[in-house]
C-alpha positions in Angstrom: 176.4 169.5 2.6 173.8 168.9 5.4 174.9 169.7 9.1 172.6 168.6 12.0 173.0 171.4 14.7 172.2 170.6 18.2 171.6 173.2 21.2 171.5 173.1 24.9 170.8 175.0 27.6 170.4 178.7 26.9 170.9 178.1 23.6 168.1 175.6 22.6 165.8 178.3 24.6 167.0 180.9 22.3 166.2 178.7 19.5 163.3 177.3 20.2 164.5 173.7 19.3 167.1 171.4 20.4 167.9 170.3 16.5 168.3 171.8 13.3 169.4 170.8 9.8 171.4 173.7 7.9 172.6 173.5 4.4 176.4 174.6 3.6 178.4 175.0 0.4 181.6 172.2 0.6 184.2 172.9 2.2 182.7 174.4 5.1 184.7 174.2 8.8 182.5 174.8 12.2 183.1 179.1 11.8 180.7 178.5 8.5 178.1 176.7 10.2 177.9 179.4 13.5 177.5 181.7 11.3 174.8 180.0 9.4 172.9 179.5 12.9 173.6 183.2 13.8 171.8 184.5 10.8 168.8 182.2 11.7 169.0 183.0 15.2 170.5 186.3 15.5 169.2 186.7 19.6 172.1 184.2 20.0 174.9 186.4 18.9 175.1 187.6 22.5 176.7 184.3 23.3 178.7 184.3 20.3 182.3 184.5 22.6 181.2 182.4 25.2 179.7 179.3 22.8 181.7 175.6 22.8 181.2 174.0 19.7 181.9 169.7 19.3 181.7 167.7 16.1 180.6 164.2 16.8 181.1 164.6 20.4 184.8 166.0 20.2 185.3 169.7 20.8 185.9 171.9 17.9 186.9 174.8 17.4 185.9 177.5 14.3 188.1 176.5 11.6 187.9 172.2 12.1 186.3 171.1 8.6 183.1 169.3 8.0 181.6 166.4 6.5 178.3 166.0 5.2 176.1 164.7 7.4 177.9 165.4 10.9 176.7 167.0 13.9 177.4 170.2 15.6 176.6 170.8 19.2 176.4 174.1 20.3 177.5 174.2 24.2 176.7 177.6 26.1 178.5 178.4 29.4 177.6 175.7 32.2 177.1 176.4 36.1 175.8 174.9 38.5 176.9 173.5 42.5 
């Protein structure tokens, strides 16, 4: 299955992109796709426990299943005033 991942913030500079495309065997739930990203961006391990992940918009957490073709967004801490 194809997964488009999504990052923000902190995470997208650690990437280097805001969007990816990673290929997983079926089934596959959100913990299989992190840790897809993390071995393709390891630097972002260190946010590893602080990371929100949301499938189409809804938060997820690691073991919600996915579909081919759905995105992941990965959401680091936010602050701000």
């Amino acid at each position: 299955m194809i997964i488009a991942v999504r990052f923000y913030a902190i995470s997208r500079e650690i990437a280097g992109t805001d969007q990816i495309k990673i290929e997983l065997k079926e089934p596959a739930c959100v913990g299989d796709a992190v840790d897809a990203v993390l071995t393709k961006y390891p630097k972002l391990g260190s946010l590893k426990n602080h990371l929100r992940y949301a499938i189409d918009n809804d938060f997820a957490d690691l073991t919600q299943k996915l579909k081919n073709n759905q995105e992941l967004c990965v959401i680091p801490p936010v602050s701000g005033g």
